[in-house]
ChimeraX commands (.cxc) that place a marker at each C-alpha (Angstrom):
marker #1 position -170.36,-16.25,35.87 radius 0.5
marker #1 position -172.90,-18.96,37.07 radius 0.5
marker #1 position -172.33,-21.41,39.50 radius 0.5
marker #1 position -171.71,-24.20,36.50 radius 0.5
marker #1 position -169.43,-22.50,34.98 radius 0.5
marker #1 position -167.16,-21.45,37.81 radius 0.5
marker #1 position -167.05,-25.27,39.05 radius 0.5
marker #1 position -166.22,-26.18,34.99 radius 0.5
marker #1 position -163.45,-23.90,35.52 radius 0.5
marker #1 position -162.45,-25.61,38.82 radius 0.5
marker #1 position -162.13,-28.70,37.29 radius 0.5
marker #1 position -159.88,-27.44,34.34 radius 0.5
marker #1 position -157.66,-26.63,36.30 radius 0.5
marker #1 position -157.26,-29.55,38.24 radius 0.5
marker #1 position -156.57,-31.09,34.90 radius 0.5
marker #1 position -158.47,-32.35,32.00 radius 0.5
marker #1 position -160.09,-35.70,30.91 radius 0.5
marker #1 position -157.92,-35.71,27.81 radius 0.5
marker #1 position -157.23,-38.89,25.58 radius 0.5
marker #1 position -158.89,-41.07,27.97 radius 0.5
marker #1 position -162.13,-39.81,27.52 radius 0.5
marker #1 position -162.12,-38.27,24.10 radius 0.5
marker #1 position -161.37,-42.68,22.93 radius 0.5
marker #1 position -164.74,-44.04,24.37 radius 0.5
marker #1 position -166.48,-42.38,21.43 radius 0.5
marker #1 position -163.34,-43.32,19.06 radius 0.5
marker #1 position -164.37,-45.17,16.08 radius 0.5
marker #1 position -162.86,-48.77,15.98 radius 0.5
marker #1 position -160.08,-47.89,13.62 radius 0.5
marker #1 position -158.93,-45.48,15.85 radius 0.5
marker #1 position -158.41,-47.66,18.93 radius 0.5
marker #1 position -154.78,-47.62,18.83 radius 0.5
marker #1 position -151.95,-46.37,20.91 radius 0.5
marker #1 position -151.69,-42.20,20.95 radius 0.5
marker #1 position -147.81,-42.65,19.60 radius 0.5
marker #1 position -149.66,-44.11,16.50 radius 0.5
marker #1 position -151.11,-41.00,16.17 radius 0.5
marker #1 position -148.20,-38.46,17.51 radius 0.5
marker #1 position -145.67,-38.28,14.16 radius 0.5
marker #1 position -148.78,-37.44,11.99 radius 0.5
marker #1 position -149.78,-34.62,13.96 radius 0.5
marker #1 position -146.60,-32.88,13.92 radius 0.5
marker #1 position -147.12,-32.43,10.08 radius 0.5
marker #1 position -151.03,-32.28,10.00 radius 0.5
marker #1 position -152.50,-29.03,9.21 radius 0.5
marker #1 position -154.57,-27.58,11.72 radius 0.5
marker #1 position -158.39,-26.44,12.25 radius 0.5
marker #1 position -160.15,-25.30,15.31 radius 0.5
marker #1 position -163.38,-25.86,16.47 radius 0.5
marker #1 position -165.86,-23.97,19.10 radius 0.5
marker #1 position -167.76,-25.35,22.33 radius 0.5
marker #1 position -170.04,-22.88,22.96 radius 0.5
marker #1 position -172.10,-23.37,26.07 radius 0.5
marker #1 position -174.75,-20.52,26.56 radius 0.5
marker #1 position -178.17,-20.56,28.90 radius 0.5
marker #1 position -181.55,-21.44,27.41 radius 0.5
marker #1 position -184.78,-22.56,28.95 radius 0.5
marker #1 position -183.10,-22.32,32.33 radius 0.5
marker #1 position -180.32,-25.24,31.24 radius 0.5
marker #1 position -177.08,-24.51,29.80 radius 0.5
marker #1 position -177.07,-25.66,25.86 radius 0.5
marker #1 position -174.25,-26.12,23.33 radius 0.5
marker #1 position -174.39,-25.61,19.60 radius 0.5
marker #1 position -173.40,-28.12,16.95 radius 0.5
marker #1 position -174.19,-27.37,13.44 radius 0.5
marker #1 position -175.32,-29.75,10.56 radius 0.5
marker #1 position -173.14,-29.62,7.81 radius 0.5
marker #1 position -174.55,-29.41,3.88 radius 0.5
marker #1 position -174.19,-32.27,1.74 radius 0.5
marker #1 position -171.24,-31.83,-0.68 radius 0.5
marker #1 position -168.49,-34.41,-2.27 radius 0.5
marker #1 position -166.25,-34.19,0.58 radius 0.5
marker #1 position -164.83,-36.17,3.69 radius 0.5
marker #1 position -167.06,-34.49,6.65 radius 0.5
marker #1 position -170.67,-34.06,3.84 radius 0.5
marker #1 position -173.57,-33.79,5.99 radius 0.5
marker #1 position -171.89,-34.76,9.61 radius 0.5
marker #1 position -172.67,-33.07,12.56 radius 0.5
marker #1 position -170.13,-30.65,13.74 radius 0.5
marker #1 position -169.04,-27.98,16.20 radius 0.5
marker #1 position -168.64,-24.51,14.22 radius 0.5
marker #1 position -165.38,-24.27,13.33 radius 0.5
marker #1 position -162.47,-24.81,10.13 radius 0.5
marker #1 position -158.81,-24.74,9.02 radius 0.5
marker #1 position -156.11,-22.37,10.76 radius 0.5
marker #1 position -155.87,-19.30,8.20 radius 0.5
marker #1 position -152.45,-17.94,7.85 radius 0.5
marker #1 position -154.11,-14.52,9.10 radius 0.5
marker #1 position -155.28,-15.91,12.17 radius 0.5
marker #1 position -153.19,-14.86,15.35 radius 0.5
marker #1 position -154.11,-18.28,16.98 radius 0.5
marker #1 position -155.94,-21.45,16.66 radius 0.5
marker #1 position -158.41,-20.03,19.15 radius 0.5
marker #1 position -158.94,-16.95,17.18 radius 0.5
marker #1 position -159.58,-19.51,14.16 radius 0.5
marker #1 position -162.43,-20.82,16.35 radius 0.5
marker #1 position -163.59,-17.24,16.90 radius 0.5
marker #1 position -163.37,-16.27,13.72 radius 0.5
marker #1 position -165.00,-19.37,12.19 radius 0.5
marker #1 position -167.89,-19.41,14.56 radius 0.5
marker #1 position -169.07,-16.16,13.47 radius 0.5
marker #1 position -168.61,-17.00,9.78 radius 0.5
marker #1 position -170.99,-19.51,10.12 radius 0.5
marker #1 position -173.21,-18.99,13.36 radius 0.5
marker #1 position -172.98,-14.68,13.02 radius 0.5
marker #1 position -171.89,-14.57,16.51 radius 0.5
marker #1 position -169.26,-12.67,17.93 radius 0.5
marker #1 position -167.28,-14.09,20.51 radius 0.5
marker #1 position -164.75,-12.13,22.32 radius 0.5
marker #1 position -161.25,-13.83,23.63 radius 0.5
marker #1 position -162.85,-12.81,27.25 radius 0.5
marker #1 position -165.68,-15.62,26.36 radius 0.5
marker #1 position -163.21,-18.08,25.57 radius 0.5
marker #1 position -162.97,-20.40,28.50 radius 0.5
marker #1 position -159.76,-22.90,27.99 radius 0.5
marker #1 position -158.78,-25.49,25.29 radius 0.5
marker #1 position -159.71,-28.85,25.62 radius 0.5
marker #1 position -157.44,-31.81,23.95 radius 0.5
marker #1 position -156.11,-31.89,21.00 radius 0.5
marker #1 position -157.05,-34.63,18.35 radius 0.5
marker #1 position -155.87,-35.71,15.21 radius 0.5
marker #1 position -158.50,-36.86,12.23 radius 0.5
marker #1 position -156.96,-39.39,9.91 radius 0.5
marker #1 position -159.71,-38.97,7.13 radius 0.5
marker #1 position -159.11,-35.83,6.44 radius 0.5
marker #1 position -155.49,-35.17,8.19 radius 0.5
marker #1 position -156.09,-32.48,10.29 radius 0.5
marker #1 position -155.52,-31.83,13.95 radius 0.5
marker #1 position -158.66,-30.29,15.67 radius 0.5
marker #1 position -158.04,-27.82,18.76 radius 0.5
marker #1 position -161.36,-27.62,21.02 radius 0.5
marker #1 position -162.19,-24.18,22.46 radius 0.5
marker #1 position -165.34,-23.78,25.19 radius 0.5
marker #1 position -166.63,-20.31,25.52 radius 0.5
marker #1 position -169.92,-19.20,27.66 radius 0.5
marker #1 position -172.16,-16.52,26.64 radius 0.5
marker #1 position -174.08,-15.04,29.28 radius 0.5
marker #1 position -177.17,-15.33,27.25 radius 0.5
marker #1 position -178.89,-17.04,24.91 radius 0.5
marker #1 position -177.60,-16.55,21.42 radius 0.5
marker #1 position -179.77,-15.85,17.58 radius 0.5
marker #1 position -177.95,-17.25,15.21 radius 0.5
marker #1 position -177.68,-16.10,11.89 radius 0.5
marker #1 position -176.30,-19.45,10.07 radius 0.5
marker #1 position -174.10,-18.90,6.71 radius 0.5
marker #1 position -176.58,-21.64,4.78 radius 0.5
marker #1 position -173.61,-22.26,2.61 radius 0.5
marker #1 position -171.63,-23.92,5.12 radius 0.5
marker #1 position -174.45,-24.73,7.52 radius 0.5
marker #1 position -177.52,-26.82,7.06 radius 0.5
marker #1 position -179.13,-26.69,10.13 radius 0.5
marker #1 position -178.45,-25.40,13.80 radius 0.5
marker #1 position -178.89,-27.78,16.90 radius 0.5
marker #1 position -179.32,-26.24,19.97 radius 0.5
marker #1 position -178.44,-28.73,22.41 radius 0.5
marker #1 position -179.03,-29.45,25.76 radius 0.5
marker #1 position -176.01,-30.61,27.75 radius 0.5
marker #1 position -178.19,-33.09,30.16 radius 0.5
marker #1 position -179.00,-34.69,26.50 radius 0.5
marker #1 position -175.41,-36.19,25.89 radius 0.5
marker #1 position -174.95,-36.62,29.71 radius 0.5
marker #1 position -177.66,-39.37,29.26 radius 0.5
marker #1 position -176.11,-42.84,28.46 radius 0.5
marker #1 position -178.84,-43.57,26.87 radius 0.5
marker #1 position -178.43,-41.32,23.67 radius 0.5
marker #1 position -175.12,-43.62,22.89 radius 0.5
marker #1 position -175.35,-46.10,20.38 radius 0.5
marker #1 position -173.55,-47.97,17.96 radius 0.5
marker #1 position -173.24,-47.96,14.34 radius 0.5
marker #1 position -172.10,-48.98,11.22 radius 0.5
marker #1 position -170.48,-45.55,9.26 radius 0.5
marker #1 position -169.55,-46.65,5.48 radius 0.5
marker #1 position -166.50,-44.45,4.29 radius 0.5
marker #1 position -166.78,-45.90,0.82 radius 0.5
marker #1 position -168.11,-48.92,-1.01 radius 0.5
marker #1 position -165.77,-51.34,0.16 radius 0.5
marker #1 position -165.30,-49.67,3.82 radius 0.5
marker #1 position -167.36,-49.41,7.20 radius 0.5
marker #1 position -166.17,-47.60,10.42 radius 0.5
marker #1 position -167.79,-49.53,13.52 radius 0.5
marker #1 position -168.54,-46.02,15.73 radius 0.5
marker #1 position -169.74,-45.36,19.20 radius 0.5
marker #1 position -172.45,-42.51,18.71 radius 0.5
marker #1 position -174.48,-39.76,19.94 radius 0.5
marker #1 position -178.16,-39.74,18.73 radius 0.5
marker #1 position -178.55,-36.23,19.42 radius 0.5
marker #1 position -182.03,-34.54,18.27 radius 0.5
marker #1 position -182.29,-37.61,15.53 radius 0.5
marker #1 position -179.09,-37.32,14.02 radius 0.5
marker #1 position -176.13,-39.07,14.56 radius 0.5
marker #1 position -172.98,-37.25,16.55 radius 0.5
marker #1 position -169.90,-39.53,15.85 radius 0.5
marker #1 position -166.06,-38.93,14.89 radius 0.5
marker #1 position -164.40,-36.22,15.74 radius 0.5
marker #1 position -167.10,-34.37,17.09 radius 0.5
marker #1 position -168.40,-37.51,19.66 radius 0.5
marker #1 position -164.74,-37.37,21.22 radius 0.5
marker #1 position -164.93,-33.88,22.04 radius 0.5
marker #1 position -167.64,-34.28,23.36 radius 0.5
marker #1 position -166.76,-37.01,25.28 radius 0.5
marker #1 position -164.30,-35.14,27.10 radius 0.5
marker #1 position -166.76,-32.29,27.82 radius 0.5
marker #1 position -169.18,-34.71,29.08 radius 0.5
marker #1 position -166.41,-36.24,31.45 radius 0.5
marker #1 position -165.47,-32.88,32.39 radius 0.5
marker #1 position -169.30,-31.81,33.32 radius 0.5
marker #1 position -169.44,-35.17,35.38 radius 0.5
marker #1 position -166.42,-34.38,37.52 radius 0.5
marker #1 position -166.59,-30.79,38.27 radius 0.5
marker #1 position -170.46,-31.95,39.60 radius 0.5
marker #1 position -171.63,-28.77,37.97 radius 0.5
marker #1 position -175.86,-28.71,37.83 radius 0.5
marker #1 position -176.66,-27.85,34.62 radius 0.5
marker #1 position -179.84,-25.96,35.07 radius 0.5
marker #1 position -179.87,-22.03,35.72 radius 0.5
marker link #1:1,2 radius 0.2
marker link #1:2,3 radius 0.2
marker link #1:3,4 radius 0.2
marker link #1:4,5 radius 0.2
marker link #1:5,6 radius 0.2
marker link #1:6,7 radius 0.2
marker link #1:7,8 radius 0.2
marker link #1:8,9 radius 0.2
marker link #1:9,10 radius 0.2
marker link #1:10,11 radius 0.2
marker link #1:11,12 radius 0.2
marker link #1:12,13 radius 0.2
marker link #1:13,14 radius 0.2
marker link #1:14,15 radius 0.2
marker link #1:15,16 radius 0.2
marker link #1:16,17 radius 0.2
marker link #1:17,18 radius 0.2
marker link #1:18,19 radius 0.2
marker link #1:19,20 radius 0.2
marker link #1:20,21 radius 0.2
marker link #1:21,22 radius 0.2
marker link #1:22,23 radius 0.2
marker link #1:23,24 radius 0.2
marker link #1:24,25 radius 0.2
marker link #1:25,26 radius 0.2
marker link #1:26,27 radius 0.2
marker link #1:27,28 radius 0.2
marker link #1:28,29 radius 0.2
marker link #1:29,30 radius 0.2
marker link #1:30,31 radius 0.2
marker link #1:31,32 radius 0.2
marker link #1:32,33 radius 0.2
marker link #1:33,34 radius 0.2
marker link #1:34,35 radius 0.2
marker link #1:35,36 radius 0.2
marker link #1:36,37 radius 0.2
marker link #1:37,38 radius 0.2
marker link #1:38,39 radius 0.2
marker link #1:39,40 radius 0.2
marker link #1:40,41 radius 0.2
marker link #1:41,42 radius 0.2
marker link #1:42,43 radius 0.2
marker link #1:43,44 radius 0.2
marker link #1:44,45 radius 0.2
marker link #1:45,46 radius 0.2
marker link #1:46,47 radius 0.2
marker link #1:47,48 radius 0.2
marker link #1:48,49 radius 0.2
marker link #1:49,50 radius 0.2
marker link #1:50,51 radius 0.2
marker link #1:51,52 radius 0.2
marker link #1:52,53 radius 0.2
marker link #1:53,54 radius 0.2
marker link #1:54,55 radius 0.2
marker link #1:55,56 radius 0.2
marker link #1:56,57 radius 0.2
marker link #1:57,58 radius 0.2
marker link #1:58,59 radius 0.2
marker link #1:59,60 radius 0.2
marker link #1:60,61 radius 0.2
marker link #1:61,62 radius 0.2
marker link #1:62,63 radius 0.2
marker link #1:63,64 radius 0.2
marker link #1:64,65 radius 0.2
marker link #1:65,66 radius 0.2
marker link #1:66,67 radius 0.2
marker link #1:67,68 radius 0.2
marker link #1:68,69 radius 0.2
marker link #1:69,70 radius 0.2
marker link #1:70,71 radius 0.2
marker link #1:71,72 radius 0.2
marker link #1:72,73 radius 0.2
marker link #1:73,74 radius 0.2
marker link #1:74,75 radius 0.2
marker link #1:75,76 radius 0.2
marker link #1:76,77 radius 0.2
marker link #1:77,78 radius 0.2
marker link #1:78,79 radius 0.2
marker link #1:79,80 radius 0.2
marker link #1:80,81 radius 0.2
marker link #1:81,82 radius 0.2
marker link #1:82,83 radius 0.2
marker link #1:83,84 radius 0.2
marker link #1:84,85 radius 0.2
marker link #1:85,86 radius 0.2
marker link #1:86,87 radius 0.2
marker link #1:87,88 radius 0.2
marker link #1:88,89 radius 0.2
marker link #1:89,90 radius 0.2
marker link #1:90,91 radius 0.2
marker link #1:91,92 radius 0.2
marker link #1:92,93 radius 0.2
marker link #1:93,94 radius 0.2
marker link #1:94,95 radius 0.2
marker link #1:95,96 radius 0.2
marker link #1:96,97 radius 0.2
marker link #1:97,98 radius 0.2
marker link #1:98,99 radius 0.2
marker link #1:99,100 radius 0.2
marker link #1:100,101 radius 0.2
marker link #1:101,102 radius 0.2
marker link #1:102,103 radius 0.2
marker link #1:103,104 radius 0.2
marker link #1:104,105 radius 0.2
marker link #1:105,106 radius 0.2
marker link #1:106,107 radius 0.2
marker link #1:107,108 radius 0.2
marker link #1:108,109 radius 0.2
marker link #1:109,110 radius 0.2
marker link #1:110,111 radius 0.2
marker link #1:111,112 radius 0.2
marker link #1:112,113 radius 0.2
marker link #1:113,114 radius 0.2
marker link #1:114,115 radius 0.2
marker link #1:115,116 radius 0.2
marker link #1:116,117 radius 0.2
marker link #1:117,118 radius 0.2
marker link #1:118,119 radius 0.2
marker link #1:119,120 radius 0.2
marker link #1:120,121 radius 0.2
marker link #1:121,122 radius 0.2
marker link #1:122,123 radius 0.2
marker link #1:123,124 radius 0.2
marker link #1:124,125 radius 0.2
marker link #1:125,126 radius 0.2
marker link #1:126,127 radius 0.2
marker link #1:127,128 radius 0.2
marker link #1:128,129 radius 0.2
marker link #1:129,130 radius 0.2
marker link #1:130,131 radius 0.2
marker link #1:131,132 radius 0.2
marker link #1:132,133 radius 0.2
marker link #1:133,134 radius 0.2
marker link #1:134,135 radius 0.2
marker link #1:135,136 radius 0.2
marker link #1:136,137 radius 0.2
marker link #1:137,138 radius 0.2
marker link #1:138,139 radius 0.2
marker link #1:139,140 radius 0.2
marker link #1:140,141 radius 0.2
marker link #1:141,142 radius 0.2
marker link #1:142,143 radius 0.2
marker link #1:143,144 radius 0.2
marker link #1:144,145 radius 0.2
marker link #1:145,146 radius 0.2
marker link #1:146,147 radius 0.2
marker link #1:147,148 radius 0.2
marker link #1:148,149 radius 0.2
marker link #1:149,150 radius 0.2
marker link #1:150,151 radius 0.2
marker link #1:151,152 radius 0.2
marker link #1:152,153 radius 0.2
marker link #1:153,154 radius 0.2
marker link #1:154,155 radius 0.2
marker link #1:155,156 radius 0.2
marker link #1:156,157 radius 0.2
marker link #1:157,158 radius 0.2
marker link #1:158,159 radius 0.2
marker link #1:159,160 radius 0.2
marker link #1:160,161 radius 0.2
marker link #1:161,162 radius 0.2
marker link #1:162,163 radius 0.2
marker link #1:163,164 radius 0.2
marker link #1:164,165 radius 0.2
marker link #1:165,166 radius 0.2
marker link #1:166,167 radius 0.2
marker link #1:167,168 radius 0.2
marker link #1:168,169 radius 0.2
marker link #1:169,170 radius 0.2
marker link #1:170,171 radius 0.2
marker link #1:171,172 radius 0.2
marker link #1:172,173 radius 0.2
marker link #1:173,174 radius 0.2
marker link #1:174,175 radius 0.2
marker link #1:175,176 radius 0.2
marker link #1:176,177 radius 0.2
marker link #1:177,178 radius 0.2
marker link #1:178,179 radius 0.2
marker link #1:179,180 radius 0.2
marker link #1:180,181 radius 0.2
marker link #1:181,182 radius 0.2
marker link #1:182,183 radius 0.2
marker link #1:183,184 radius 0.2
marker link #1:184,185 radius 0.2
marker link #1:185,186 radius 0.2
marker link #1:186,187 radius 0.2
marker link #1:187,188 radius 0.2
marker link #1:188,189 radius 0.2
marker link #1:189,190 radius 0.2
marker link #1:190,191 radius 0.2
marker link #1:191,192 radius 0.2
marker link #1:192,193 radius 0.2
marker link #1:193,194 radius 0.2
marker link #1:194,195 radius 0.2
marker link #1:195,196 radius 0.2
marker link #1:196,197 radius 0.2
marker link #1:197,198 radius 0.2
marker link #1:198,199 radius 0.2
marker link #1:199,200 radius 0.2
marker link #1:200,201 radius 0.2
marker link #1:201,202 radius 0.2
marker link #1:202,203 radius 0.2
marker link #1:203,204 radius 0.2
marker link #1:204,205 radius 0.2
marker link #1:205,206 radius 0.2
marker link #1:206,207 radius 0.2
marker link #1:207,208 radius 0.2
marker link #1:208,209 radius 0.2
marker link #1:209,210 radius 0.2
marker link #1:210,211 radius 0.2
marker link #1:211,212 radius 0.2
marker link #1:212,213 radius 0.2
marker link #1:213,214 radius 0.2
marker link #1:214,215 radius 0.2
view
């Protein structure tokens, strides 16, 4: 492994950002204590998501994905690859491996799979997310399951380590209700929820392990 990956790995285990850092891209209704949010996540169903962080261009990237537009709760966000535990998954990090190459086409073995980052819970649509980062080696070709994926953003991580791709906005949940959100601009589209606390963490986790991000 590279240099940036073996002081990433440092850092995790010195311990990680957690809560802290995943709630300065919270979305106002979601400032509240973590106790608020402890009974639901004992009965939440669970999904998993994928970090992947992989060389390109001589800097390390990670992938989100673009969701399609559809009549449900996460319709067009931007996400990590990922989904719901399956009851034939051994693990919630075998979810992520599984669901990654469902919709990305690319295998990743348990050997990849870094560590787990925090935990979160989502209260619109009552799920708690578990965060896996895995490295490839090299860089990835996608094959992206267009049913589940729009589009594929290869990301650079210096771009979210920039303060100057956060913003805030105005996210309307329904006719009568707006979420005030701290966001990622990202490529032209907006990064917030869910995915902006993860990688929050990640980003506070690249800052203190003082790994350079260029190979």
């Amino acid at each position: 492994m590279n240099e940036f990956i073996d002081k990433l790995l440092a850092q995790i285990k010195k311990g990680l950002p957690g809560v802290e850092a995943q709630y300065k891209m919270a979305p106002t209704r979601r400032i509240k204590p973590v106790s608020d949010y402890f009974e639901k996540k004992e009965a939440a169903p669970k999904s998993s998501v994928l970090i992947l962080l992989y060389p390109k261009n001589n800097s390390i990237h990670v992938v989100l994905i673009e969701r399609p537009v559809y009549n449900g709760t996460h319709s067009g966000q931007i996400a990590f690859p990922g989904g719901k535990v399956d009851v034939n998954d051994k693990s919630p990090m075998n979810t992520a491996i599984r669901e990654t190459y469902e919709e990305l086409g690319i295998q990743i073995s348990e050997n990849e799979i870094l560590a787990e980052l925090t935990s979160l819970y989502i209260p619109a649509s009552n799920f708690e997310v578990f965060p896996f980062i895995a490295w490839k080696n090299h860089e990835p070709q996608f094959i992206p399951n267009t049913r589940e994926v729009a589009s594929v953003l290869e990301t650079p991580v210096s771009m979210f380590l920039n303060e100057d791709c956060i913003y805030q906005v105005k996210i309307p949940i329904n006719t009568e209700l707006t979420y005030n959100a701290p966001c990622f601009i990202i490529s032209g589209k907006t990064v917030w929820g869910a995915t902006a606390m993860i990688l929050s963490e990640l980003k506070e986790l690249i800052k203190l392990s003082g790994a350079k991000f260029y190979v």
